[in-house]
VOMI-971297 format. One record per atom (N, C-alpha, C): residue in three letters; atom name; x, y, z. Coordinates in pm, whole numbers. Layout:
N
{torlo:ALA&keke:CA&east:X&north:Y&up:Z}
...
END
This chain:
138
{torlo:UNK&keke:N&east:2261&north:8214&up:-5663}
{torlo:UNK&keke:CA&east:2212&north:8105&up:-5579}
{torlo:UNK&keke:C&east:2164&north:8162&up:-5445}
{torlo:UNK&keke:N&east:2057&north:8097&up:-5427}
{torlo:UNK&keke:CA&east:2006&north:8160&up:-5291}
{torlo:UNK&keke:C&east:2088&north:8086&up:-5109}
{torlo:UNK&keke:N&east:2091&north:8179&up:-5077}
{torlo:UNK&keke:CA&east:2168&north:8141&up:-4923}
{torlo:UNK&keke:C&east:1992&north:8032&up:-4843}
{torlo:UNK&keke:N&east:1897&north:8069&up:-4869}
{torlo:UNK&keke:CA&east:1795&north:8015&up:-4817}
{torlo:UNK&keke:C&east:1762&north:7842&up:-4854}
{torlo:UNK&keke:N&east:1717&north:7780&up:-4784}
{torlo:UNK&keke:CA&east:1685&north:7690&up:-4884}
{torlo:UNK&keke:C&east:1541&north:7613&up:-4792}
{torlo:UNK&keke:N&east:1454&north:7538&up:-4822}
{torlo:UNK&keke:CA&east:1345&north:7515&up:-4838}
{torlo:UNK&keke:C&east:1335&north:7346&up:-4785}
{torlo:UNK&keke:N&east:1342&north:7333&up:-4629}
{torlo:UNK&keke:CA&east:1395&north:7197&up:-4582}
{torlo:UNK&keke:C&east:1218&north:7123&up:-4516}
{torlo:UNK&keke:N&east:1177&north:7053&up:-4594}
{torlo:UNK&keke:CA&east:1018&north:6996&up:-4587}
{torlo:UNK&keke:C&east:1075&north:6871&up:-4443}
{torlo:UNK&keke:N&east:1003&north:6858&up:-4351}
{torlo:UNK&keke:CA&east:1022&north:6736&up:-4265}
{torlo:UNK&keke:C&east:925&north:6636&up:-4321}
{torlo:UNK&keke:N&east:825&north:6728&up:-4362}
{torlo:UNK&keke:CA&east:684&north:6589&up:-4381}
{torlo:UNK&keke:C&east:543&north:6671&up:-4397}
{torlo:UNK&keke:N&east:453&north:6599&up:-4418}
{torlo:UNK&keke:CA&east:324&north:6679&up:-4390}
{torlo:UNK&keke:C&east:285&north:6679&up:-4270}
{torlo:UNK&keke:N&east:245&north:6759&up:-4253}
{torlo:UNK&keke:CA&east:177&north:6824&up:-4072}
{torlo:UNK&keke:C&east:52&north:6782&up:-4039}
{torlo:UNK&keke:N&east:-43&north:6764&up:-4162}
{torlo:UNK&keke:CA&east:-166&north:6749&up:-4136}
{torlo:UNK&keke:C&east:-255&north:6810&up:-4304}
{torlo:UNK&keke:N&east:-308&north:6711&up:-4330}
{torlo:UNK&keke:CA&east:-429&north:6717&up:-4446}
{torlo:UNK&keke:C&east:-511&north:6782&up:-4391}
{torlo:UNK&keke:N&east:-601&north:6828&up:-4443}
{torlo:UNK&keke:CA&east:-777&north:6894&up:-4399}
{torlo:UNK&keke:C&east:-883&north:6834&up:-4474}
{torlo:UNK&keke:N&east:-1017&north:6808&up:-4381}
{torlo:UNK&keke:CA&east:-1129&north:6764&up:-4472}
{torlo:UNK&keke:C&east:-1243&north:6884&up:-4390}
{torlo:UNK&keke:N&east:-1320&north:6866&up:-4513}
{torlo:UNK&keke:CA&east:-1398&north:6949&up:-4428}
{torlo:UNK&keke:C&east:-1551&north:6823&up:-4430}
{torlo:UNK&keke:N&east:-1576&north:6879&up:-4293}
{torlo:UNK&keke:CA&east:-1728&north:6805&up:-4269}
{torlo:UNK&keke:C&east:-1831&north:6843&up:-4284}
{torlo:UNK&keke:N&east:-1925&north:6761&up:-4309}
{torlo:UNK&keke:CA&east:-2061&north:6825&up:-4253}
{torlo:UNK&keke:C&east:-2134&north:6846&up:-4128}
{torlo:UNK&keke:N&east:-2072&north:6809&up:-4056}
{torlo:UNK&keke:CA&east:-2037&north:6779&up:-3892}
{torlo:UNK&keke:C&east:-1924&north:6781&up:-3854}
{torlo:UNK&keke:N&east:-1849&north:6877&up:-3796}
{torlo:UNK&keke:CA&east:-1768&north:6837&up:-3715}
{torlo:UNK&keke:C&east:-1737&north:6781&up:-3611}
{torlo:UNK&keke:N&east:-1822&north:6809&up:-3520}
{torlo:UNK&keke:CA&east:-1796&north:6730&up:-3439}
{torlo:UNK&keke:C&east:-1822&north:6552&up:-3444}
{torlo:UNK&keke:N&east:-1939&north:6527&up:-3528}
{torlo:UNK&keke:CA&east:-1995&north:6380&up:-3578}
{torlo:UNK&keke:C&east:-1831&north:6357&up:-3639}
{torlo:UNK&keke:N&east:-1816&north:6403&up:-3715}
{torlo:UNK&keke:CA&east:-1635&north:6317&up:-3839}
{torlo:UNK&keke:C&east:-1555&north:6317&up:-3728}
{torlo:UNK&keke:N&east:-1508&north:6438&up:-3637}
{torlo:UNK&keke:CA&east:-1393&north:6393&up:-3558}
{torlo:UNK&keke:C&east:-1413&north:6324&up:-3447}
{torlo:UNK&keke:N&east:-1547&north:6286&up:-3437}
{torlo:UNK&keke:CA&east:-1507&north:6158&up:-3320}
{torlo:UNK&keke:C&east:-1556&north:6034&up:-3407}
{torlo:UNK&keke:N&east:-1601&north:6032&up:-3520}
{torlo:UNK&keke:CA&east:-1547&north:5894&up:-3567}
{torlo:UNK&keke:C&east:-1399&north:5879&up:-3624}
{torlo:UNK&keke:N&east:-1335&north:5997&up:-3656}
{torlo:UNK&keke:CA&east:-1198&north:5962&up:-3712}
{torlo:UNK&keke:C&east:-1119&north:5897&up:-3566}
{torlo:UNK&keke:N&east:-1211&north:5949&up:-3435}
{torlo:UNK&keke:CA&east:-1100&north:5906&up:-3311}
{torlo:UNK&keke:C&east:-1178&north:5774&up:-3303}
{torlo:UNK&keke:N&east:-1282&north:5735&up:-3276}
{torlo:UNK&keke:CA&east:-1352&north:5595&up:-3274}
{torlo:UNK&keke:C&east:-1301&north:5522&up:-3391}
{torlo:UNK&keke:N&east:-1308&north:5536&up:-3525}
{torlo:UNK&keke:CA&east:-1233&north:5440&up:-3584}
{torlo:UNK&keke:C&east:-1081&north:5423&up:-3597}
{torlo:UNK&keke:N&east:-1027&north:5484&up:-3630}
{torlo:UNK&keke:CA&east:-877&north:5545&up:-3628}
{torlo:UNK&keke:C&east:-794&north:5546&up:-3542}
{torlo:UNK&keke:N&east:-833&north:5562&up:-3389}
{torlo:UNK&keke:CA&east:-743&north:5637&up:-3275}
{torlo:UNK&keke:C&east:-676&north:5758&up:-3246}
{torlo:UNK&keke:N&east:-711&north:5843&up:-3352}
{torlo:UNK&keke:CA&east:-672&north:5979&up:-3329}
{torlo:UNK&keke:C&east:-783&north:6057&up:-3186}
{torlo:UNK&keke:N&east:-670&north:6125&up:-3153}
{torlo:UNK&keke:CA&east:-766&north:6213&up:-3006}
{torlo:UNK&keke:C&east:-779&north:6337&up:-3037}
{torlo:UNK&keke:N&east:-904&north:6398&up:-2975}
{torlo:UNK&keke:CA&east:-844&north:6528&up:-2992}
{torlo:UNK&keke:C&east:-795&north:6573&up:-2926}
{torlo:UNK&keke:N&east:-678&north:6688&up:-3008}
{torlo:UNK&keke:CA&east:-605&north:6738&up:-2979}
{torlo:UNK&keke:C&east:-624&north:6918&up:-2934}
{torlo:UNK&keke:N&east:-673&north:6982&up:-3029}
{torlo:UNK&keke:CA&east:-718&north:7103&up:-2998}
{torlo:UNK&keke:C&east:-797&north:7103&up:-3067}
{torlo:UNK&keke:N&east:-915&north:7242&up:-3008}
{torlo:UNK&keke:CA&east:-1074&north:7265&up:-3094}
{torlo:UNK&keke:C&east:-1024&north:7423&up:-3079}
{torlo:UNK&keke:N&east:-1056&north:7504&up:-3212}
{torlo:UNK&keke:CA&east:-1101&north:7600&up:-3230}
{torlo:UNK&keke:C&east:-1247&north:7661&up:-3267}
{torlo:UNK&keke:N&east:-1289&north:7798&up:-3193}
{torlo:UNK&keke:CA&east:-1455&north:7739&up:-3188}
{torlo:UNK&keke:C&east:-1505&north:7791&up:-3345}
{torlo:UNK&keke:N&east:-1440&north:7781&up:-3444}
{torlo:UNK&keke:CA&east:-1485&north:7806&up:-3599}
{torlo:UNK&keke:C&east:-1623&north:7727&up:-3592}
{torlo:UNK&keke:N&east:-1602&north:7635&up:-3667}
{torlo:UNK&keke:CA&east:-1543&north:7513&up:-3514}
{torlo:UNK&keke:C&east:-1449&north:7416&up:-3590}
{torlo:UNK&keke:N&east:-1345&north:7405&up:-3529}
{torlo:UNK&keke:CA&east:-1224&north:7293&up:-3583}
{torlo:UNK&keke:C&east:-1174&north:7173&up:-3532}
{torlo:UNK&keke:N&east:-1149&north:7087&up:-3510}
{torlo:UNK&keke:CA&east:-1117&north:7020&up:-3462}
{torlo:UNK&keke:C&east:-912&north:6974&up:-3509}
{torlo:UNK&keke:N&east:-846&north:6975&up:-3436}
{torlo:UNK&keke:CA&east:-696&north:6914&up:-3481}
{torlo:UNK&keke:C&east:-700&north:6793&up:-3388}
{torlo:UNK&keke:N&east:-688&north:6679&up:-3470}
{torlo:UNK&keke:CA&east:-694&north:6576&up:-3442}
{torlo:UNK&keke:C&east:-560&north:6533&up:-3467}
{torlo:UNK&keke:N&east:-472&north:6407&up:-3319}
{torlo:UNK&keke:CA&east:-355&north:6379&up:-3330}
{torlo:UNK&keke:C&east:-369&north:6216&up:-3366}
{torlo:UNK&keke:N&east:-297&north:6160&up:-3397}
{torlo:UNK&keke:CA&east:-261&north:6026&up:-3428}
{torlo:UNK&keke:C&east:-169&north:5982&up:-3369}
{torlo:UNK&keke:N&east:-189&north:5790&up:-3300}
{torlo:UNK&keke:CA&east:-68&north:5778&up:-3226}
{torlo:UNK&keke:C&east:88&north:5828&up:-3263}
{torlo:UNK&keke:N&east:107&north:5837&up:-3423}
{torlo:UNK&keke:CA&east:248&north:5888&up:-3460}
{torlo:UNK&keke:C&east:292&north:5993&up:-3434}
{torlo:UNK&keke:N&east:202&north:6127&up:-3378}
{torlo:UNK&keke:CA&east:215&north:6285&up:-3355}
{torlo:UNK&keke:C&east:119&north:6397&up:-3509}
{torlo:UNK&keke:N&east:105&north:6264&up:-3591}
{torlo:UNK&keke:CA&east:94&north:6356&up:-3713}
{torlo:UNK&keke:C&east:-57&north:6404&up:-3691}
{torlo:UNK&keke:N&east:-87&north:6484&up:-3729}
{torlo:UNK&keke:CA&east:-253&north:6564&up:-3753}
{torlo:UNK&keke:C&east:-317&north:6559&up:-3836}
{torlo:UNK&keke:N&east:-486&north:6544&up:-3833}
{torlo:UNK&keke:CA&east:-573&north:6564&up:-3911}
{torlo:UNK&keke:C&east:-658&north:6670&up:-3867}
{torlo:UNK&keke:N&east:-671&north:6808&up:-3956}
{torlo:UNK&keke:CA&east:-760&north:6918&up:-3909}
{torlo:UNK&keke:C&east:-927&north:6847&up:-3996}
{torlo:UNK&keke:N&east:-1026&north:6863&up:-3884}
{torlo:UNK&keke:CA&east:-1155&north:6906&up:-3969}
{torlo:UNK&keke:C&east:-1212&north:6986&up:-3916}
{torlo:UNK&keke:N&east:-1287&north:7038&up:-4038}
{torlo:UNK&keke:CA&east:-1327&north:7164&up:-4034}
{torlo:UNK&keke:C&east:-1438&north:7161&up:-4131}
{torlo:UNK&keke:N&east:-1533&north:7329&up:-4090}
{torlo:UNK&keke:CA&east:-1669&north:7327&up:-4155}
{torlo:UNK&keke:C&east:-1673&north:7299&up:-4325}
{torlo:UNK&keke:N&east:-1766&north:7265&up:-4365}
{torlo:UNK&keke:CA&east:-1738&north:7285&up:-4489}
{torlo:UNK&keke:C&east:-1854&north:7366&up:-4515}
{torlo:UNK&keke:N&east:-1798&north:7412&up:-4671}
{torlo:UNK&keke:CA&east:-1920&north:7591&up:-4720}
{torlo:UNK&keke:C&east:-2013&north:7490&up:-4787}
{torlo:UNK&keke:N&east:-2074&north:7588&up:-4874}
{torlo:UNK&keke:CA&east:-2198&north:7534&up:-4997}
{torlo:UNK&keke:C&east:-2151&north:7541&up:-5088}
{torlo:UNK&keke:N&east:-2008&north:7494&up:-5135}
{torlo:UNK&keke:CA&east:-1982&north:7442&up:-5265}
{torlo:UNK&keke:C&east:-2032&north:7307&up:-5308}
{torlo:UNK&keke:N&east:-2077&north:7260&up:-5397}
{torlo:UNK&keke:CA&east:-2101&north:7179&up:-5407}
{torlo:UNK&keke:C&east:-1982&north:7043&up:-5423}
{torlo:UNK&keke:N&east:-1985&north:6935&up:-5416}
{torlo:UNK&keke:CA&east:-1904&north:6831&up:-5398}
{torlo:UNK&keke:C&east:-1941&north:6754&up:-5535}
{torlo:UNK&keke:N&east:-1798&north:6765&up:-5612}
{torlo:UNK&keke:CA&east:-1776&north:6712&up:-5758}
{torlo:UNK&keke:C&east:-1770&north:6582&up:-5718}
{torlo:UNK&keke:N&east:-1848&north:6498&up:-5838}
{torlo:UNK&keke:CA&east:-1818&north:6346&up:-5842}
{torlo:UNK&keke:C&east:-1631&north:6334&up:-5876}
{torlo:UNK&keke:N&east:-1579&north:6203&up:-5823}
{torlo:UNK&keke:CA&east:-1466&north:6183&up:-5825}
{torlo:UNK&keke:C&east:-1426&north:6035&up:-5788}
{torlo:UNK&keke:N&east:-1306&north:5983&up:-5891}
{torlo:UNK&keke:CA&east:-1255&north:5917&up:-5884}
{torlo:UNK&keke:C&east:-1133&north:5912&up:-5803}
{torlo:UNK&keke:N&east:-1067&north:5806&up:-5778}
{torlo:UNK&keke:CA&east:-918&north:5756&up:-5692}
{torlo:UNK&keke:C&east:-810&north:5836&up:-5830}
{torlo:UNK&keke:N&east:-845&north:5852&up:-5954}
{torlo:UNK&keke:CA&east:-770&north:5901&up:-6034}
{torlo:UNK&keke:C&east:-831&north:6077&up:-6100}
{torlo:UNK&keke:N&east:-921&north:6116&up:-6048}
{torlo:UNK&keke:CA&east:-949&north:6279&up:-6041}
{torlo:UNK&keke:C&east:-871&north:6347&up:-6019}
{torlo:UNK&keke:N&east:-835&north:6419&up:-6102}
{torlo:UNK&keke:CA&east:-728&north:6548&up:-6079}
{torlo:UNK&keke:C&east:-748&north:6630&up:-5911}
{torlo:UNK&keke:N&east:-650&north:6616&up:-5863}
{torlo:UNK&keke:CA&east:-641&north:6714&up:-5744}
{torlo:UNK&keke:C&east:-630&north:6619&up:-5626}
{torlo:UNK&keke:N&east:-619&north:6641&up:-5513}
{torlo:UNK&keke:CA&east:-569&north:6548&up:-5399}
{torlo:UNK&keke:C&east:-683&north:6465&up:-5409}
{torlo:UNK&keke:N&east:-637&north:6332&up:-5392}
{torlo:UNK&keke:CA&east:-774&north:6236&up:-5429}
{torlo:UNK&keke:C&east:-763&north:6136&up:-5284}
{torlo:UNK&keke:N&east:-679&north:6117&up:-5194}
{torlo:UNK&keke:CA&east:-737&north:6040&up:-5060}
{torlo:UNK&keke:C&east:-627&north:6015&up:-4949}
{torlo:UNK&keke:N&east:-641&north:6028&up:-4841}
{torlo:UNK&keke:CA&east:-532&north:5988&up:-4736}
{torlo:UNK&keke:C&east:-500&north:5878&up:-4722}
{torlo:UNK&keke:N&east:-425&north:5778&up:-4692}
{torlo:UNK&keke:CA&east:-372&north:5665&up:-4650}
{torlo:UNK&keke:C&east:-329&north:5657&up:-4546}
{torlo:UNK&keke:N&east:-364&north:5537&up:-4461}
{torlo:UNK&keke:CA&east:-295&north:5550&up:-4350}
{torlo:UNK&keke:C&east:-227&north:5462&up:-4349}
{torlo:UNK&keke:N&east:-120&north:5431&up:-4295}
{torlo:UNK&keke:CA&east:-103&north:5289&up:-4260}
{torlo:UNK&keke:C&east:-90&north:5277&up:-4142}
{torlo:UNK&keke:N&east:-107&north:5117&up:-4114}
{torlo:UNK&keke:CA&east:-159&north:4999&up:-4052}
{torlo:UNK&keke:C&east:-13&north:4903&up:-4022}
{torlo:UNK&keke:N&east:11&north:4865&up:-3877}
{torlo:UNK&keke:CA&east:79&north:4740&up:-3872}
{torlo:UNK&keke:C&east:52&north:4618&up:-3961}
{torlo:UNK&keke:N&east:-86&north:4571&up:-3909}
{torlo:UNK&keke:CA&east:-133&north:4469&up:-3939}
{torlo:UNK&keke:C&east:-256&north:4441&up:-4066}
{torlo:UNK&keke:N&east:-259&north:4477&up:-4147}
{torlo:UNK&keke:CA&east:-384&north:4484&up:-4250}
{torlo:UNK&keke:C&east:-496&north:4413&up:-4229}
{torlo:UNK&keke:N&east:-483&north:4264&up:-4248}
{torlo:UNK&keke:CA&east:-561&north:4192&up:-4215}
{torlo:UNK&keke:C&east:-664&north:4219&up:-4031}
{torlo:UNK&keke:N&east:-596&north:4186&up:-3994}
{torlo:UNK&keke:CA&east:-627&north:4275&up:-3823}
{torlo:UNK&keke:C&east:-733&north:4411&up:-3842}
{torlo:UNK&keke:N&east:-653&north:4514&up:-3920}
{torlo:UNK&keke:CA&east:-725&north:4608&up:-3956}
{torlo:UNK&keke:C&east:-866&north:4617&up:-4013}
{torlo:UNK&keke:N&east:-834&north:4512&up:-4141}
{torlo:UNK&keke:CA&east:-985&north:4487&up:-4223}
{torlo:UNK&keke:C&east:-1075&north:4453&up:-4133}
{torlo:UNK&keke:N&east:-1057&north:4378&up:-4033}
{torlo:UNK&keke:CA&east:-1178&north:4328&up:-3923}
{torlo:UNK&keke:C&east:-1162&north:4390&up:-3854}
{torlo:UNK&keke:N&east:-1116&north:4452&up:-3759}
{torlo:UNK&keke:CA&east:-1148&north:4596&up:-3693}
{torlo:UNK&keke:C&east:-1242&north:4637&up:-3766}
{torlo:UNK&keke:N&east:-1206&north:4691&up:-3930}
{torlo:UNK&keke:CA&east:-1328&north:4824&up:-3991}
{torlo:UNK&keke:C&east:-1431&north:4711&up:-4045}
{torlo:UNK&keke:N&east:-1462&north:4587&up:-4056}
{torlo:UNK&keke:CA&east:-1576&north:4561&up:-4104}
{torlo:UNK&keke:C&east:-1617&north:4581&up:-3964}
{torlo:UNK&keke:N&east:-1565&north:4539&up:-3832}
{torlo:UNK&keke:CA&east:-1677&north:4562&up:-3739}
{torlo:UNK&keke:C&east:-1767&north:4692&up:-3690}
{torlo:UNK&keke:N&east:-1671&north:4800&up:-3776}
{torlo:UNK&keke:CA&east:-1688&north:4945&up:-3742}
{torlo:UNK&keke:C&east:-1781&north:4988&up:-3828}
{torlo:UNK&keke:N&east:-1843&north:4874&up:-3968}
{torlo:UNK&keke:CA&east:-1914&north:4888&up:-4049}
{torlo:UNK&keke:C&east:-1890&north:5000&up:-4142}
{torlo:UNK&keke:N&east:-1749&north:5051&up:-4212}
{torlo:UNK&keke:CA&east:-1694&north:5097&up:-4231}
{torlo:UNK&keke:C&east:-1757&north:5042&up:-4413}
{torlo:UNK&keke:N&east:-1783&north:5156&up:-4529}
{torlo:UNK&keke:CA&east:-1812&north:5159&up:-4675}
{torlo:UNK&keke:C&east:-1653&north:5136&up:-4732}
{torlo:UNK&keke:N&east:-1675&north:5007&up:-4794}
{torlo:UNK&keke:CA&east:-1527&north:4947&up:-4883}
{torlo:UNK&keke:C&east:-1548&north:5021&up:-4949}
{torlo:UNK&keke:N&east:-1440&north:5026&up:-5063}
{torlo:UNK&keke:CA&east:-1463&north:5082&up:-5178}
{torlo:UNK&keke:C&east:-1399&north:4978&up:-5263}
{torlo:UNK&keke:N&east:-1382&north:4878&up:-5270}
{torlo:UNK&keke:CA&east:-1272&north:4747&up:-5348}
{torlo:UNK&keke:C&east:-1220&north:4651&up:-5218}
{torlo:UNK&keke:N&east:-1197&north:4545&up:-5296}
{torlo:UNK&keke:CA&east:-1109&north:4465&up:-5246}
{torlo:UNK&keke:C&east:-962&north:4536&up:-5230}
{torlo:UNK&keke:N&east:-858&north:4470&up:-5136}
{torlo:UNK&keke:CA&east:-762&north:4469&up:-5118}
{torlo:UNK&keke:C&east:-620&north:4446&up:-5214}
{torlo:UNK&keke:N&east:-583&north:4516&up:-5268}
{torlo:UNK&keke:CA&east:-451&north:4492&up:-5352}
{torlo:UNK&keke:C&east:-322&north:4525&up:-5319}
{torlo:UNK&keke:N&east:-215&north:4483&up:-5456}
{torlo:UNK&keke:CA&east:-98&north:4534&up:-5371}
{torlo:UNK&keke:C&east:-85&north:4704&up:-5399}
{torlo:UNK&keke:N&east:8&north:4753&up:-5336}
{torlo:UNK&keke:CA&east:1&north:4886&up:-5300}
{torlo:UNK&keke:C&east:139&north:4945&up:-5418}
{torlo:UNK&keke:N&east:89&north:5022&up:-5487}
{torlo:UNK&keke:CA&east:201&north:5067&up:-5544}
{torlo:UNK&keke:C&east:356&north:5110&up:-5454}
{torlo:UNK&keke:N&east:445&north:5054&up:-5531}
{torlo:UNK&keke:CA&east:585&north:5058&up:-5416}
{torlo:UNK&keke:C&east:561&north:4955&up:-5349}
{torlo:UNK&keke:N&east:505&north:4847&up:-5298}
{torlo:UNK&keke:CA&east:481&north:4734&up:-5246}
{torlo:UNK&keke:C&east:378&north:4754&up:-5104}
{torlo:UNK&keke:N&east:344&north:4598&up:-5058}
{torlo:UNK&keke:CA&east:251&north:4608&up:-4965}
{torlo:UNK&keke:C&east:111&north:4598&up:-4971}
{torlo:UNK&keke:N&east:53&north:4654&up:-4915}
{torlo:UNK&keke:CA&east:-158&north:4568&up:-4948}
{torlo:UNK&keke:C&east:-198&north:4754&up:-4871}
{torlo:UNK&keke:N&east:-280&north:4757&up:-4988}
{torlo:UNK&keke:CA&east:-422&north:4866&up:-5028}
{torlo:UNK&keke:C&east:-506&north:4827&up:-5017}
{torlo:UNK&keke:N&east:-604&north:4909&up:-4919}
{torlo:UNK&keke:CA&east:-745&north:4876&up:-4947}
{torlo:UNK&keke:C&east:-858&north:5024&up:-4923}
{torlo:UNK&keke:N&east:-904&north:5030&up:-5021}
{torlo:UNK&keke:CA&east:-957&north:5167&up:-4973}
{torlo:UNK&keke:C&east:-1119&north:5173&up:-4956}
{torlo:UNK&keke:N&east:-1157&north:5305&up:-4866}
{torlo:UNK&keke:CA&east:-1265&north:5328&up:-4793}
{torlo:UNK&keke:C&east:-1372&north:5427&up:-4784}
{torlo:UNK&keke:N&east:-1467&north:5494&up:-4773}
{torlo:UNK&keke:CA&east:-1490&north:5616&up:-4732}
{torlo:UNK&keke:C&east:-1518&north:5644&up:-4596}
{torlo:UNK&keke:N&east:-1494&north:5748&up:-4554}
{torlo:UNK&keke:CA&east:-1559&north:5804&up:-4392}
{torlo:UNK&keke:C&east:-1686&north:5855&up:-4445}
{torlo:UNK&keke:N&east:-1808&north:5875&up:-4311}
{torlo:UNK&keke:CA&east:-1904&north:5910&up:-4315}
{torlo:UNK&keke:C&east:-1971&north:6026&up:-4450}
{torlo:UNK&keke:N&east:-1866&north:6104&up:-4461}
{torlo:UNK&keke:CA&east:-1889&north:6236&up:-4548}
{torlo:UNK&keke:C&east:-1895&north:6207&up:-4683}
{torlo:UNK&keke:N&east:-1781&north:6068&up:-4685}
{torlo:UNK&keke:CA&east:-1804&north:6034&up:-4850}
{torlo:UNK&keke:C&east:-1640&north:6037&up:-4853}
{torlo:UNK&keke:N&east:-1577&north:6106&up:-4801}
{torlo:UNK&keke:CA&east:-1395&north:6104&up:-4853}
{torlo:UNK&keke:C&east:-1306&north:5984&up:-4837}
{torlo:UNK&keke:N&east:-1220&north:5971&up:-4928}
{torlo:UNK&keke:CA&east:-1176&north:5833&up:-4948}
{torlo:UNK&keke:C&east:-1084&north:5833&up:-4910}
{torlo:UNK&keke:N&east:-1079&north:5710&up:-4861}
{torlo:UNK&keke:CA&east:-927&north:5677&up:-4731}
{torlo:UNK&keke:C&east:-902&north:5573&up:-4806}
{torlo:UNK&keke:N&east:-731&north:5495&up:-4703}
{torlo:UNK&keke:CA&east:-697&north:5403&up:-4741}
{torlo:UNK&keke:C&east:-609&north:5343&up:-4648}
{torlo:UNK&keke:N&east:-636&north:5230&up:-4644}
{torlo:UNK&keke:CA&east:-539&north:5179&up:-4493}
{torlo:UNK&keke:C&east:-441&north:5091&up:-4594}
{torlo:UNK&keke:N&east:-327&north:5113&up:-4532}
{torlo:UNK&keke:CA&east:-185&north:5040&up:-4625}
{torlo:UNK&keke:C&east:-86&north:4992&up:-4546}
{torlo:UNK&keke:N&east:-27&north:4878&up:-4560}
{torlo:UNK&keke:CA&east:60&north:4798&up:-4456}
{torlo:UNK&keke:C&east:188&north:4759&up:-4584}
{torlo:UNK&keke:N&east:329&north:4831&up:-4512}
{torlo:UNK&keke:CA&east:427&north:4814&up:-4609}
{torlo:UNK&keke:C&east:541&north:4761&up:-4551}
{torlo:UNK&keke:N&east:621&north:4697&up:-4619}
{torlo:UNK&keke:CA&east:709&north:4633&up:-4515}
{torlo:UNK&keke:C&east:802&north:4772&up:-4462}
{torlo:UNK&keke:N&east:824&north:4858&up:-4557}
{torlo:UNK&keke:CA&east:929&north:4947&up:-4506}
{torlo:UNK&keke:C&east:926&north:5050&up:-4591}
{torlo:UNK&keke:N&east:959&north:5161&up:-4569}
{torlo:UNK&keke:CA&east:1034&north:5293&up:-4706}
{torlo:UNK&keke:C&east:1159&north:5297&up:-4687}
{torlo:UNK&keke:N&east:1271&north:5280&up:-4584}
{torlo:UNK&keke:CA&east:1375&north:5317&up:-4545}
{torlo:UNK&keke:C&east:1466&north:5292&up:-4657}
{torlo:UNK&keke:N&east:1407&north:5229&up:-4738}
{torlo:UNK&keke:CA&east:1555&north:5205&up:-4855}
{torlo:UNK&keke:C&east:1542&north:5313&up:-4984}
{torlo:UNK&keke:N&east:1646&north:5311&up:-5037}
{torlo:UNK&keke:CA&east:1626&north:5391&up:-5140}
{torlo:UNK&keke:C&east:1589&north:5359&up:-5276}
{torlo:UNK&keke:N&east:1489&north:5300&up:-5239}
{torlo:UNK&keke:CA&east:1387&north:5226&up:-5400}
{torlo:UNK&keke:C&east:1386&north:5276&up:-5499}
{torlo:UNK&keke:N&east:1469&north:5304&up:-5641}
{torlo:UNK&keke:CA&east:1384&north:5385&up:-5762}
{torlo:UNK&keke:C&east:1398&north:5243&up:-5862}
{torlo:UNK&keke:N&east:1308&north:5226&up:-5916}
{torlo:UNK&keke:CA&east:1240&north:5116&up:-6004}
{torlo:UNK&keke:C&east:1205&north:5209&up:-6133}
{torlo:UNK&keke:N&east:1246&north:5188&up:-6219}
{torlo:UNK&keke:CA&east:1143&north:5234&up:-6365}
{torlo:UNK&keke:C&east:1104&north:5104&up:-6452}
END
């Protein structure tokens, strides 16, 4: 048995890469409220969120960008959540923000609704009453 062990707090921060960086990270702070936080001159941007948590963007190469679904193998979209959902939805229609669906409930409970940012990557704003309990359902 190992004396070490492997203690996760949370995620630190996802990465997208742009076609603009600087254009994505000031709409992720214009729509979103994230600020920036630090720029590296790659050029990067680490973007903070009122909670402390981070979003890095960064350049993207000439790979090309696979068509993809919400169910495509491999990380398929961020979520954020939202106090207020409803509140939210009109905030982003005013931000003229690309739906991608109506609003449902959110697996584990609560209301989904998902989006793309400028680049095409799919978000999702989610309003839950809570995680604090210890939910397992089968």
């Amino acid at each position: 048995m190992s004396e070490h062990s492997l203690k996760i707090t949370g995620i630190d921060h996802p990465g997208v890469a742009a076609n603009d960086v600087e254009t994505l990270a000031t709409w992720y702070c214009e729509v979103f409220g994230y600020e920036k936080w630090f720029f590296h001159p790659k050029p990067v941007w680490m973007l903070r969120a009122p909670d402390g948590t981070l979003l890095e963007v960064m350049p993207k190469d000439d790979t090309a960008r696979p068509e993809r679904t919400t169910w495509t193998p491999g990380w398929s979209h961020v979520a954020l959540r939202v106090e207020n959902f409803d509140a939210a939805v009109a905030f982003l229609d005013e931000k003229g923000v690309t739906w991608g669906g109506e609003a449902v409930e959110a697996i584990g409970g609560g209301k989904v609704r998902n989006l793309v940012d400028p680049d095409g990557n799919m978000l999702q704003i989610l309003q839950r009453e809570s995680t604090d309990s210890n939910r397992i359902v089968e």
